[in-house]
Structure formats: structure tokens, C-alpha cells
C-alpha positions as CSV (number, residue, x, y, z in Angstrom):
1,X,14.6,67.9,35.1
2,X,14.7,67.0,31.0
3,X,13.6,69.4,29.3
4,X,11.8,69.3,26.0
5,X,11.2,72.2,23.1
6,X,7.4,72.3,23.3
7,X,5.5,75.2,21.9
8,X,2.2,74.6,20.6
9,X,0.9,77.3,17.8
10,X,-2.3,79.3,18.6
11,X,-5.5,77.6,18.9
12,X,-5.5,76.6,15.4
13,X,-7.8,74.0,15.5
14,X,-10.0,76.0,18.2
15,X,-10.7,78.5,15.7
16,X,-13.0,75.8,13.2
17,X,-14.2,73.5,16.0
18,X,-15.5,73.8,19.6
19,X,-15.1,70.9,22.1
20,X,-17.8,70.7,24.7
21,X,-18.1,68.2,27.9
22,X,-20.4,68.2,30.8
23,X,-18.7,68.0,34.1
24,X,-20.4,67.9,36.9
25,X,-23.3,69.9,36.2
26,X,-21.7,72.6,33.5
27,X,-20.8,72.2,30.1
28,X,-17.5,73.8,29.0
29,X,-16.3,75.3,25.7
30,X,-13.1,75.3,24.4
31,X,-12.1,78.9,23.4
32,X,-12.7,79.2,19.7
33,X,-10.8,82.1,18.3
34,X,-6.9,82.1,19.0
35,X,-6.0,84.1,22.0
36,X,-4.2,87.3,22.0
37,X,-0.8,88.0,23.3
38,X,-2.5,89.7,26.4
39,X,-4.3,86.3,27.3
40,X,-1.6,84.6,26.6
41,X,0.6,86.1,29.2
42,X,-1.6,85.4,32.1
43,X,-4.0,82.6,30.8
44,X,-2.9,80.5,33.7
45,X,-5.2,83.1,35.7
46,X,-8.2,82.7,33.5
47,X,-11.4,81.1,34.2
48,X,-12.3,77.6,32.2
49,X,-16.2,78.6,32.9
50,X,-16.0,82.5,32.0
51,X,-13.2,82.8,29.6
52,X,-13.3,78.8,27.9
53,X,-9.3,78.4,29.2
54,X,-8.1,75.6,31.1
55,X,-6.7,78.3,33.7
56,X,-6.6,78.6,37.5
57,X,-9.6,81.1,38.7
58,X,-7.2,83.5,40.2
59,X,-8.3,86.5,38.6
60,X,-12.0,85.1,40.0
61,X,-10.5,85.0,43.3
62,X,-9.6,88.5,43.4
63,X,-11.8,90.4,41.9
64,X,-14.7,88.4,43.8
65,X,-13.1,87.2,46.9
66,X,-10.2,88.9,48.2
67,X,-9.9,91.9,46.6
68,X,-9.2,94.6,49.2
69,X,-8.7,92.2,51.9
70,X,-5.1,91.5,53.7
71,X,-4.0,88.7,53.9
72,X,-1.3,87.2,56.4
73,X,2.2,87.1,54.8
74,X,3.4,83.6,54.1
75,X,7.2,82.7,53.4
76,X,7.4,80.6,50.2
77,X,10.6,79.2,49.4
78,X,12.0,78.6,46.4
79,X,14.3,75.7,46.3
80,X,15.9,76.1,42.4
81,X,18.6,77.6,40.8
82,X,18.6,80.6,42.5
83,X,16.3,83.7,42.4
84,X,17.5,87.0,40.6
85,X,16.3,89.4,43.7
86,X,17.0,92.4,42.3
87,X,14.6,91.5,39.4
88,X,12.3,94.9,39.4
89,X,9.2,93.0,39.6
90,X,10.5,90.7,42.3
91,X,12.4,92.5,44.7
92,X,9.4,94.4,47.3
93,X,8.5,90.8,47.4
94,X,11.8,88.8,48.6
95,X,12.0,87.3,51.8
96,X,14.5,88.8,54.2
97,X,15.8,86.9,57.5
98,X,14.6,89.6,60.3
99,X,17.3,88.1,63.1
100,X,20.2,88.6,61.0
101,X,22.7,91.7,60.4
102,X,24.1,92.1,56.8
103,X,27.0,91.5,56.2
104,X,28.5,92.1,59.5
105,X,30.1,88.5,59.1
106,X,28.8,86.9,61.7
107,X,26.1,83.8,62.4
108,X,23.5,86.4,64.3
109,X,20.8,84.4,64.2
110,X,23.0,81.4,65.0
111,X,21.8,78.9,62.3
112,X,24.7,77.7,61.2
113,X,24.7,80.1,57.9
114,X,26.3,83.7,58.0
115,X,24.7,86.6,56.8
116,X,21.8,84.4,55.4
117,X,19.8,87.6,54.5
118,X,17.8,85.9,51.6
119,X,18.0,82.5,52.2
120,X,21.3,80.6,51.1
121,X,23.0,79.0,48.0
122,X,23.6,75.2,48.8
123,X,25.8,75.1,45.2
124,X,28.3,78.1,46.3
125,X,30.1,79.0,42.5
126,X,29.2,75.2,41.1
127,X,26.7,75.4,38.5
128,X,26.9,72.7,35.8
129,X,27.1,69.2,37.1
130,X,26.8,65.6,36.4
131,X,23.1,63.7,36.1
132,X,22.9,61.5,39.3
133,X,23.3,58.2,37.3
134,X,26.8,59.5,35.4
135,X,27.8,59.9,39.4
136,X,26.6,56.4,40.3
137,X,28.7,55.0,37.9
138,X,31.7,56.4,39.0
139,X,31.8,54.3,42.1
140,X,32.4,50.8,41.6
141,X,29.9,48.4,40.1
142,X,27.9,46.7,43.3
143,X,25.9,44.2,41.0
144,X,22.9,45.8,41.7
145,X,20.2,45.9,39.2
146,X,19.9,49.9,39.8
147,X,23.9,50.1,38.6
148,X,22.6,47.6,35.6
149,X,19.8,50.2,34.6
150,X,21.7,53.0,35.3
151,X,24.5,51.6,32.9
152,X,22.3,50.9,30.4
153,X,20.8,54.3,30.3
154,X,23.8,56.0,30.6
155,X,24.8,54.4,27.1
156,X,21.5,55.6,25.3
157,X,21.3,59.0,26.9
158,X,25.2,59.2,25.5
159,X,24.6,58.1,22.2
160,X,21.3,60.6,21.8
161,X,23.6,63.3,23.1
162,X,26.2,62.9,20.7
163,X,23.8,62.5,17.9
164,X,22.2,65.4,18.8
165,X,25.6,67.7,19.1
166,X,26.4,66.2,15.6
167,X,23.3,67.5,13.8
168,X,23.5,70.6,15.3
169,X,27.0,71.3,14.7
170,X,26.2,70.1,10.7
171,X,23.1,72.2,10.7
172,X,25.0,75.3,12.3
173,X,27.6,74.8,9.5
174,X,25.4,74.3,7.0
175,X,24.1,77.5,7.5
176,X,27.6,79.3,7.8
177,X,28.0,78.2,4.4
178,X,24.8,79.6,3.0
179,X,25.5,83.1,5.0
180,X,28.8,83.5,2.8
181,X,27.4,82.0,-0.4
182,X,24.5,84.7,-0.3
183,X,26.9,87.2,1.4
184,X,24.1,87.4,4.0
185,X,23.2,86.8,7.5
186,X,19.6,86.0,7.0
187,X,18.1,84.2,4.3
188,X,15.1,82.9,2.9
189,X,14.2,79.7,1.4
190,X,12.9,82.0,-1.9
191,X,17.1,83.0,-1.5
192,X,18.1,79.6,-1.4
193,X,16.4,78.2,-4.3
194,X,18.4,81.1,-6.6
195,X,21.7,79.4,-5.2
196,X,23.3,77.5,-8.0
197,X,26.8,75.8,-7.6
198,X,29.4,73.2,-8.7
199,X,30.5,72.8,-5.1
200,X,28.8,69.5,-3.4
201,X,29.2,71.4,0.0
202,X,27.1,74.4,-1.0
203,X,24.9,72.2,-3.0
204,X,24.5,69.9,0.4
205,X,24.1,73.0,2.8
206,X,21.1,74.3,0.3
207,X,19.2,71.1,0.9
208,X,19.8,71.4,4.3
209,X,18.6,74.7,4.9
210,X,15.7,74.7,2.6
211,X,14.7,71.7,5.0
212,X,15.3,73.7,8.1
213,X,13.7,77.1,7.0
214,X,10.7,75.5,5.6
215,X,10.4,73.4,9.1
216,X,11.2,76.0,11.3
217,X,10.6,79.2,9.6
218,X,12.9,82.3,9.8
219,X,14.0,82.7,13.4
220,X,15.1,78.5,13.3
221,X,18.5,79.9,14.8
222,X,16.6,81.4,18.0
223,X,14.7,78.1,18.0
224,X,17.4,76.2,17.7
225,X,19.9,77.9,20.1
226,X,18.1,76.5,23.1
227,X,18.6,72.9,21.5
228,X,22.2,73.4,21.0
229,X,22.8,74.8,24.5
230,X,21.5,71.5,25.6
231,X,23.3,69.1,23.8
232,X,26.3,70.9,24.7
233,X,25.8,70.4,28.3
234,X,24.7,66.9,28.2
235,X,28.0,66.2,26.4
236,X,30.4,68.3,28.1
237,X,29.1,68.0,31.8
238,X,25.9,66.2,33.0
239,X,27.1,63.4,31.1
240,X,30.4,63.7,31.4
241,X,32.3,60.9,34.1
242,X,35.4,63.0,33.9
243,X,33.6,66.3,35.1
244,X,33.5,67.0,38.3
245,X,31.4,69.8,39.1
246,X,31.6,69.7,42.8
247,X,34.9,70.0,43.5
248,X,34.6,73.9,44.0
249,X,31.9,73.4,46.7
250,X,34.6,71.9,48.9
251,X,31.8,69.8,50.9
252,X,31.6,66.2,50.9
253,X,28.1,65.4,49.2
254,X,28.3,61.6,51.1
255,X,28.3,63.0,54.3
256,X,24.8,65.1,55.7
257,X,26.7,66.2,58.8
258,X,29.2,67.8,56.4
259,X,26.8,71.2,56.9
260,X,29.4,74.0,56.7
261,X,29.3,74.9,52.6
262,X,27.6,77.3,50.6
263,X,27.3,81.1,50.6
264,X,24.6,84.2,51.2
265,X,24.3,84.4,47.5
266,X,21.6,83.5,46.7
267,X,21.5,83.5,42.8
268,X,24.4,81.7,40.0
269,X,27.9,83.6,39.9
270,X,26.1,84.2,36.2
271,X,22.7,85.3,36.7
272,X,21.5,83.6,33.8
273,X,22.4,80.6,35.2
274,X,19.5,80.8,37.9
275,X,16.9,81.5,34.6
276,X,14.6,78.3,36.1
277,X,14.3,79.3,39.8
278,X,14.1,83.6,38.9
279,X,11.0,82.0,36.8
280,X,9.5,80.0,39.1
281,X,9.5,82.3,41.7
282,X,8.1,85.1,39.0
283,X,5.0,82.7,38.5
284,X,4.3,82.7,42.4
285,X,5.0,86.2,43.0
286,X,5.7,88.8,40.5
287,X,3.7,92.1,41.5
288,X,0.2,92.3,40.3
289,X,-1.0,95.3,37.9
290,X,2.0,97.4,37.9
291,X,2.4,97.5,34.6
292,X,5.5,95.2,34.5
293,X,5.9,91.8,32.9
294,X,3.1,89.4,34.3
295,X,1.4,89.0,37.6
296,X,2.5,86.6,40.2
297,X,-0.6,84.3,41.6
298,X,0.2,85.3,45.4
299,X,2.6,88.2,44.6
300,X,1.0,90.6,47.8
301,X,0.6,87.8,50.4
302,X,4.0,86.0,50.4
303,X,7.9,86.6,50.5
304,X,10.5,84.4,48.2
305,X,12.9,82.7,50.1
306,X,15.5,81.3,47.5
307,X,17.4,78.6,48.5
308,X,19.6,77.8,45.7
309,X,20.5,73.8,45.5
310,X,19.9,72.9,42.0
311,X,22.2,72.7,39.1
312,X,22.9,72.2,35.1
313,X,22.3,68.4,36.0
314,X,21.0,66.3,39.1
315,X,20.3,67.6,42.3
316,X,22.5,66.4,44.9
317,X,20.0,64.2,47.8
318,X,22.2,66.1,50.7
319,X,21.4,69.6,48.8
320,X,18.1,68.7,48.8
321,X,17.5,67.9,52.3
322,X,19.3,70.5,53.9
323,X,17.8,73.1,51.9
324,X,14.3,71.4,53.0
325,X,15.4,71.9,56.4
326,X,16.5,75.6,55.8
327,X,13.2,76.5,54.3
328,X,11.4,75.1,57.2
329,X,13.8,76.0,60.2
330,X,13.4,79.4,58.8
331,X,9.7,79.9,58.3
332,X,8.3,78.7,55.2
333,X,5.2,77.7,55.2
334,X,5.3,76.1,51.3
335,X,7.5,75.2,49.9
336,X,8.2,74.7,45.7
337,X,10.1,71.6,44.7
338,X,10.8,72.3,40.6
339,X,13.3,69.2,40.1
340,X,13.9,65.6,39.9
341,X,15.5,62.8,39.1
342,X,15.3,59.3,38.2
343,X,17.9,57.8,40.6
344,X,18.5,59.2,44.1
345,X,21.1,57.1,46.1
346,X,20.1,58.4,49.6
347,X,16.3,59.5,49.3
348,X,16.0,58.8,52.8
349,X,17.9,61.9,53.6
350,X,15.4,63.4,51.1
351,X,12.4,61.6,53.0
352,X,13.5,62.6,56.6
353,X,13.5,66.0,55.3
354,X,9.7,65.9,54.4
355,X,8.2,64.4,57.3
356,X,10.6,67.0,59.0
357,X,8.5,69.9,57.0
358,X,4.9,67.4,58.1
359,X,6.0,68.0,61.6
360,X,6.7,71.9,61.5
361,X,3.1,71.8,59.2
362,X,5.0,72.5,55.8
363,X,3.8,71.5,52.5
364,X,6.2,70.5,49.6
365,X,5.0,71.0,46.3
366,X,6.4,68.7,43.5
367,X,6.2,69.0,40.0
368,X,5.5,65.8,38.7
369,X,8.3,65.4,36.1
370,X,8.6,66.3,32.2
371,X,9.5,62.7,30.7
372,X,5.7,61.8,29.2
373,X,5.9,59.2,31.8
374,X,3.6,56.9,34.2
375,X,5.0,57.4,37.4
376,X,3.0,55.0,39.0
377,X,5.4,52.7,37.5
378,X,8.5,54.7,36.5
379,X,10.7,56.4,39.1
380,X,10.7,60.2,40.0
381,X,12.6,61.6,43.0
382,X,11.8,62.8,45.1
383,X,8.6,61.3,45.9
384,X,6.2,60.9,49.0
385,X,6.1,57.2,48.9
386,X,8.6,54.3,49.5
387,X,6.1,51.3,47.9
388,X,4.1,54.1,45.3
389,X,1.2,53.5,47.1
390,X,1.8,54.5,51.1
391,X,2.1,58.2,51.9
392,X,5.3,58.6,54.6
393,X,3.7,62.2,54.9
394,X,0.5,63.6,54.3
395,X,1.9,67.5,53.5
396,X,3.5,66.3,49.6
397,X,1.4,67.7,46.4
398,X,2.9,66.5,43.0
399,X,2.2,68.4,40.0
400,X,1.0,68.1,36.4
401,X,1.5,70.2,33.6
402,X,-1.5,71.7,31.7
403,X,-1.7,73.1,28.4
404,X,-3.6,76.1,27.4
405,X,-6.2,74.4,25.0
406,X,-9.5,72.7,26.2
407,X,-10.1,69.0,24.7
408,X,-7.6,66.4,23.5
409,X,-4.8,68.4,23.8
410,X,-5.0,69.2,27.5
411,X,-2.3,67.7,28.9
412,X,0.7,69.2,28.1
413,X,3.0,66.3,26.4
414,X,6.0,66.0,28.3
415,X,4.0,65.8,30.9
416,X,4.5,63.1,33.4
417,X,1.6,61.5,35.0
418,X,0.1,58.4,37.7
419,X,-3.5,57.7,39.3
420,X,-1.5,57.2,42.2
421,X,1.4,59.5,42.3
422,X,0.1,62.6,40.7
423,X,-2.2,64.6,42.7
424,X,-3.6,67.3,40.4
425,X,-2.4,69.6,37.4
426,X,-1.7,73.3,37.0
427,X,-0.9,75.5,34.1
428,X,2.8,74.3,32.3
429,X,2.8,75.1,29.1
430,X,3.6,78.6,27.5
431,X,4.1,80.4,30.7
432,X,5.0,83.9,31.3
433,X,7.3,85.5,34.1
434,X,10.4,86.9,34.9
435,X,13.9,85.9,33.8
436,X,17.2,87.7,35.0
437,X,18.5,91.1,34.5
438,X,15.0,92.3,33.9
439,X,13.5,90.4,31.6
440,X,10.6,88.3,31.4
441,X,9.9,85.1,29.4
442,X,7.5,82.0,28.4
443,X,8.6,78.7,30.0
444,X,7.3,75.6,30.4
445,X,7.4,72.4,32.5
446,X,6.0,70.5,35.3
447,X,8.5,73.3,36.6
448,X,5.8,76.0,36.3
449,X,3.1,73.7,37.0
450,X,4.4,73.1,40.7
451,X,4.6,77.0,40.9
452,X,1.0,77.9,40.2
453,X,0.1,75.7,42.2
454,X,2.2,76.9,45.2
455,X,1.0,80.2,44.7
456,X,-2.7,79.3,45.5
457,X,-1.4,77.0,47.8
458,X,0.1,80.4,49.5
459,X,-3.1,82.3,49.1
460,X,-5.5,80.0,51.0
461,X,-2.5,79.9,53.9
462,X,-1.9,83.5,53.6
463,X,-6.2,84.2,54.4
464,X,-6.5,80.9,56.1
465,X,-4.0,80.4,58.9
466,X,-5.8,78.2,60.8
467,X,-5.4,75.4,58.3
468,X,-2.6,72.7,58.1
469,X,-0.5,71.7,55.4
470,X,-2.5,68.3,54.4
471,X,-5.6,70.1,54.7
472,X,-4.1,72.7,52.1
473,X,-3.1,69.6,50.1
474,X,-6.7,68.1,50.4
475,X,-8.4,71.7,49.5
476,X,-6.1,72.4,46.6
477,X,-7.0,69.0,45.1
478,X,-10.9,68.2,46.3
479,X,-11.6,72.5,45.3
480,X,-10.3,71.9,41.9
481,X,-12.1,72.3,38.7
482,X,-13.4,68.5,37.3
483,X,-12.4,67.3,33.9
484,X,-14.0,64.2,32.4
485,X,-13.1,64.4,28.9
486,X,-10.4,62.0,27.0
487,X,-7.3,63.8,26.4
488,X,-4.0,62.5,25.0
489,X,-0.8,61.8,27.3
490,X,2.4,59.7,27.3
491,X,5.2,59.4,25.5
492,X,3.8,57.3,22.7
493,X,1.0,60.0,22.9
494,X,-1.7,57.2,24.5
495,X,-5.6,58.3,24.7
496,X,-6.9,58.5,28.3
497,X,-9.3,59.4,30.5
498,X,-8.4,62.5,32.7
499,X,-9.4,61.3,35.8
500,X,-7.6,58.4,34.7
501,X,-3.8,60.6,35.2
502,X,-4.0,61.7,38.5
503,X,-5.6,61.3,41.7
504,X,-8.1,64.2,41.6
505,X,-8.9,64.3,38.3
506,X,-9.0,67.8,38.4
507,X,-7.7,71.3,37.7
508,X,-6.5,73.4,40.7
509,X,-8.6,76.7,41.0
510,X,-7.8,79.3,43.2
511,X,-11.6,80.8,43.7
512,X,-12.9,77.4,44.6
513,X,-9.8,76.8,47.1
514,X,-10.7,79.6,48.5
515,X,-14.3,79.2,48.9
516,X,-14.0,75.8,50.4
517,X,-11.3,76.9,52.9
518,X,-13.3,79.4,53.9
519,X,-16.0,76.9,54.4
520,X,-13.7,74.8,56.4
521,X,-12.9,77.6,58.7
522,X,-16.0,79.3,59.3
523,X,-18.9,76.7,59.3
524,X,-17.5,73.1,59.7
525,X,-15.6,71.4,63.1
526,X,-12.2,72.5,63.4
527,X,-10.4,69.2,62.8
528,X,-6.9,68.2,62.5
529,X,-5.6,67.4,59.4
530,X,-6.1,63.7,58.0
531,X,-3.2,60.9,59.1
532,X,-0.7,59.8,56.2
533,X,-3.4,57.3,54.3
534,X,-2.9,54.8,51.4
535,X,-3.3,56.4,47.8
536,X,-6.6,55.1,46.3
């Protein structure tokens, strides 16, 4: 998925004004003093009625709910990078397969993986790899208008990469040269404007820097590291038609039947390498008050099965479906889709693979996509729909990413978004949860969108059996908290009408989810869940 830097500072604006709406009955505030680091860390769990942030009820749901109360264990894989399960705050809660012996060597549980303990790594050693379009236009041009786009992006996603690598690399120097003018490694802009020279370089490297500083402030080169990582990648490999990233997976990526690749582990040969998935599956279950990190939204009521199948780069479609398939065969009961993709040469393998998971009563939950995009009319793979308007399967909830401030600025901005194709939004922006080799640290994305809302997802199965998938779907996005303000969204930063993005025009929260499974359970008909229908 693309990623964008998107931090958004404190509640400035909060702190003067208050934004109020009535919804349904209740008027909400918008918080009006910035929120502390504490809030910060686990405002996705917050209430918008009791604590005036745009978070998910769960704290609500426990302390009033289910607090005390078991709940069944639900297996939630995590299709991603790869999970660091030896993470302190992650391992009592990571899936293990019960009919097979480790590492004895041998297919016990006769599944077609060996010693699949934790789930299974679809990518083997491969990590960086080319975007899906790059690999399309390595085959011969079929005339298509799909080759013709793909082409044409290629070219402008080529250009901005090399742009991009050529600022950097004349910022990064710029500053090398200030670091030995001023015989240090950090340096102010009240530093730079003592620095006088005859050399046009120096001279240069001082505007430069005063620029950056006064944009960025002092810790621009941790800012900024993140930035240069990218282009680096885009360049060298996901953009790169003479890279060939999966030649070390020894499959063939054309052929599904081609099943015997991969390996038991279930993380990157570099562990930092499987940051995104170790993060994902932090937001859906890293343990609750123990003093550690943050707290997972499900952390005591599911078990992470990491299935690692996606790379620096584009997914493969095969990956994708076969690790659908190994989620399922194995137990899940949801599973989190954090990728996508904008071209996906055999989505059918993708789409067999869902309606697999309908008929084993699975739900997939997508994140919607981080391009500031209407995918009602843009592409983003994999999807539920072949037309954008018929469901193939009614167990598919897409994702979209919420920022932490109540009003205009609700929406997160790279946000994608579709009154079709977008079925609710969750928490994305300035999340907090584990990262490899201990850590912990804020991310944000549709990518942690699609996790907070698996997690609830997970509670209401975990305390709710009884209930299918696509009434899990229907609950997460009829249960969720009404918005009916304007906000801004899109890439040209459009004004719109929240229940004009997405086909609930809501928020999920866990406490009403909750409530009305409960309702669904214990006083109306037990029903079967609702036949694949036409998005209104």
C-alpha cells in the first residue's frame, strides 16, 4: 500500500474552538484542550460521547460489558509482513497449530506445510519486490488499455521517484556540509545564520538548511529518514523492471497449483522488515494493562495467526489467495487484509479465495486504501465486487481511516473512500502498538484502520458464536457511532458530507457492537445471515 508522512500536531485548533453537531439525538464536542501522551496512545479506545474523541468504545465495552466475563477464543490471522512472535507483549497471545509437532520435520497435520506451528511465510527469504504494474510490463505489450494505464503510470510514478531520491540526496548533502562547516552534528538555524563564507557550496547548503530546520524543526533527519528509505525502495526495487525479487522463492507466481514454497517462519529474515504486520497485529492484540506498550482491542479473546505474504512492493494475487485459504483451512474466524493494489492480473484467484472464507463463515477485513481516492470509481484490490456495485460475497468489510480530531478534520487525508465500496471507518491515524525486537511505535494507515476494526470484529465473535460472518459485517457497520457533520477528504482535499464516504456513514464502536449482538442473540429470531445483495 503507498504510504504517506502524515502526522497531524496536537489539537491546536481544538484548544480555541469547539465543534459541535447533533447526531441522532446527542450533540458531540470536539475535545478542546490537546490530549496528553497517555490519550494519545490508546485514543482509538476512547469514547466520542464521554471523552469528545472520535475513538472506538472499547474501553466502554469492558469496563461496562464484558469485564470479567470469558469469552470464546477466536483465531485472527494476520495476513502481512509477518508478525515478530516473540514480541513481549505479543507472544501469550500467538496462535499455535495444536495438530502439529515442532520441528520434527514432518507434515503432521498433513496440510501441505511442515512444521506450520504459527502459521506460514508465503514470501520464504524474499522481501523487497516489484509493484504489480512494474511486473505487468515486463510481459509483452497485449494492447490492452490496462497495459496503456499501467505504462503511463509507470512513467510518472518513475519520474516522482527519481525526483524524490534527488532532493533527498541534495538535502542529506547539504547538511553534511553544514555538519563540517560548524564542526557539529546538530545545528540550529540560530547556528546557521552565524555561518559566513566565500564558498557558493556552503553558501547554498545554508539556505538549504535554514529552509529545512525552520520547516521541519530539529529532529528533520528522523523525519526525514522514513522519506529517504522510500524513495530508495521505489527506485532500486518496486520500481525497478530489472529486479526480480522472486527468484529466491523458487515458486512460479503464474501457476496456483504451484503450492509447495514458503517456510514455518513466520516473520522477515530481518525482523524489521515485518514492522507493518508485528503492528497490525499489536493493534488487535497486544495484552491489556500490563504495563507494557499499548493495549490490543481483543488481546484476551483471540490468537494471531501470521501468515506472512506481503512485501516491500505489490502483493502477489497467488500469495494472496493461498494464504486466504491457510487462514481459513486452519481456523480463523477473521481475518485482517492490510494491503492493496491498483492492478491485480488474476483477482479471480483472489475472489475464489473469499467466497471460499463466505463458505467456511470467515470474514475478511480490508483496509480501504491510503491514496486520498474515490474508490467507487478508482481501482483497489482486492475488492468484494466485480461491477463496484454487486457483492460476490457478503463476509468483505473495507476500511476507512479516522483521524483523532472531531470536525473537518476527521477523515484522515490519505484516506481512501466510496459510498459504495467503503463500508465504515476505524481509527488510522497516529496509532500506537508494537514494532520488532520490543518496541512499540505510532503508525498510520487504512493499515491500522482494518485492524481496529478486526479486533472488535473478534470481540463480538469471541462472546457471540452463534453469529455469522455477514451478520458480524452488518453489526460492526449498522452498531457504529453516526457522524453527520462535513469533513474534508480526497486528494484535492474536497468538502463532503460523512455519510456521503462510505456506506454506513458511521464510526465502528465496540460497546454498541456488542450491545446489538447481544440483542441479536438473546431476544430477536435466530436468522441466517443476509444473501450477497447489491450495494445501495
Amino acid at each position: 500500500m503507498t504510504r504517506k508522512n502524515y502526522y497531524v500536531a496536537a489539537a491546536l485548533m481544538a484548544a480555541l474552538f469547539s465543534t459541535q453537531a447533533q447526531e441522532a439525538g446527542k450533540t458531540f464536542v470536539a475535545k478542546q484542550t490537546p490530549m496528553t501522551e497517555a490519550q494519545m496512545q490508546r485514543w482509538s479506545h476512547l469514547d466520542m460521547e464521554k471523552d469528545s474523541i472520535p475513538g472506538m468504545s472499547v474501553d466502554r465495552a469492558y469496563n461496562e460489558l464484558i469485564k470479567g466475563k470469558p469469552g470464546q477464543k477466536v483465531i485472527v490471522a494476520v495476513i502481512d509482513s509477518g508478525v515478530d512472535i516473540e514480541h513481549p507483549d505479543l507472544k501469550s497471545v500467538i496462535w499455535t497449530n495444536p495438530k502439529e509437532i515442532a520441528g520434527n520435520g514432518i507434515d503432521d497435520d498433513k496440510n501441505g506445510y511442515i512444521d506450520d506451528i504459527h502459521g506460514w511465510n508465503f514470501l520464504g527469504a524474499s522481501n523487497d519486490e516489484n509493484l504489480e504494474l512494474v511486473r505487468m510490463l515486463k510481459k509483452p505489450d497485449d494492447g490492452s488499455e490496462e497495459y496503456k494505464n499501467a505504462l503511463a503510470e509507470y512513467e510518472q510514478k518513475s519520474n516522482e521517484a527519481k525526483q524524490g531520491k534527488q532532493q533527498m540526496d541534495f538535502i542529506t548533502k547539504a547538511d553534511k556540509t553544514m555538519q563540517e562547516f560548524l564542526k557539529k552534528d546538530t545545528y540550529t538555524v540560530d547556528d546557521l545564520k552565524t555561518v559566513t563564507s566565500t564558498d557558493a557550496a556552503v553558501n547554498q547548503s545554508k539556505m538549504v538548511m535554514t529552509q529545512v530546520l525552520t520547516r521541519a524543526g530539529a529532529n528533520f533527519r528522523e523525519l526525514f529518514k522514513e522519506q529517504i528509505n522510500y524513495v530508495n525502495e521505489m527506485v532500486e526495487y518496486n520500481l525497478n523492471k530489472d529486479f526480480d525479487g522472486r527468484k529466491v522463492v523458487g515458486d512460479n507466481p503464474e501457476d496456483l497449483n504451484d503450492k509447495n514454497y514458503g517456510n514455518n517462519t513466520v516473520y522477515a529474515p530481518d525482523k524489521e522488515d515485518s514492522l507493518h504486520g508485528t503492528h497490525v497485529a499489536g493493534i488487535i492484540a497486544q495484552v491489556r494493562s500490563n504495563g507494557l506498550g499499548g493495549d490490543g482491542v481483543a488481546n484476551g479473546q483471540v490468537a494471531i495467526m501470521s501468515v506472512r505474504a506481503v512485501p516491500n512492493g505489490d502483493e502477489y494475487d497467488k500469495d494472496i489467495a493461498l494464504a486466504i485459504r491457510y487462514a481459513v483451512d486452519n481456523g480463523a474466524k477473521v481475518i485482517n487484509g492490510s494491503f492493496g493494489k491498483d492492478y491485480s492480473p488474476h483477482k479471480e484467484w483472489v475472489w475464489d479465495a473469499i467466497k471460499y472464507a463466505e463458505s467456511k463463515d470467515v470474514l475478511f477485513v480490508h483496509a480501504a486504501g491510503n491514496d486520498s481516492k474515490n474508490i467507487d470509481n478508482e481501482p483497489n484490490f482486492p475488492t468484494d465486487s466485480k461491477d463496484k456495485k454487486t457483492e460476490l460475497a457478503n463476509n468483505v468489510i473495507t476500511i476507512g481511516a479516522l483521524n483523532y480530531e472531531y470536525g473537518d478534520a476527521l477523515v484522515a487525508d490519505f484516506s481512501n473512500y466510496g459510498k459504495l465500496n467503503v463500508d465504515v471507518f476505524a481509527p488510522g491515524v497516529k496509532i500506537y502498538a508494537t514494532t520488532p525486537n520490543n518496541t512499540y511505535k505510532y503508525e498510520q494507515g487504512t493499515s491500522m484502520a482494518a485492524p481496529n476494526a478486526a479486533g472488535v470484529a473478534a470481540l463480538v465473535r469471541s462472546y457471540y458464536p452463534q453469529l455469522k460472518a455477514g451478520q458480524v459485517k452488518e453489526i460492526l457497520m449498522k452498531s457504529g457511532t453516526p457522524i453527520s457533520i462535513g469533513v474534508t477528504a480526497g486528494e484535492e482535499g474536497q468538502k463532503m458530507q460523512f455519510t456521503d464516504i462510505s456506506v454506513s456513514g458511521k464510526i465502528i464502536n465496540a460497546y454498541q457492537a456488542l450491545k446489538m449482538a447481544d440483542g441479536m442473540v438473546n431476544k430477536a429470531p435466530k436468522g441466517k445471515p443476509a444473501a450477497p445483495k447489491k450495494k445501495k
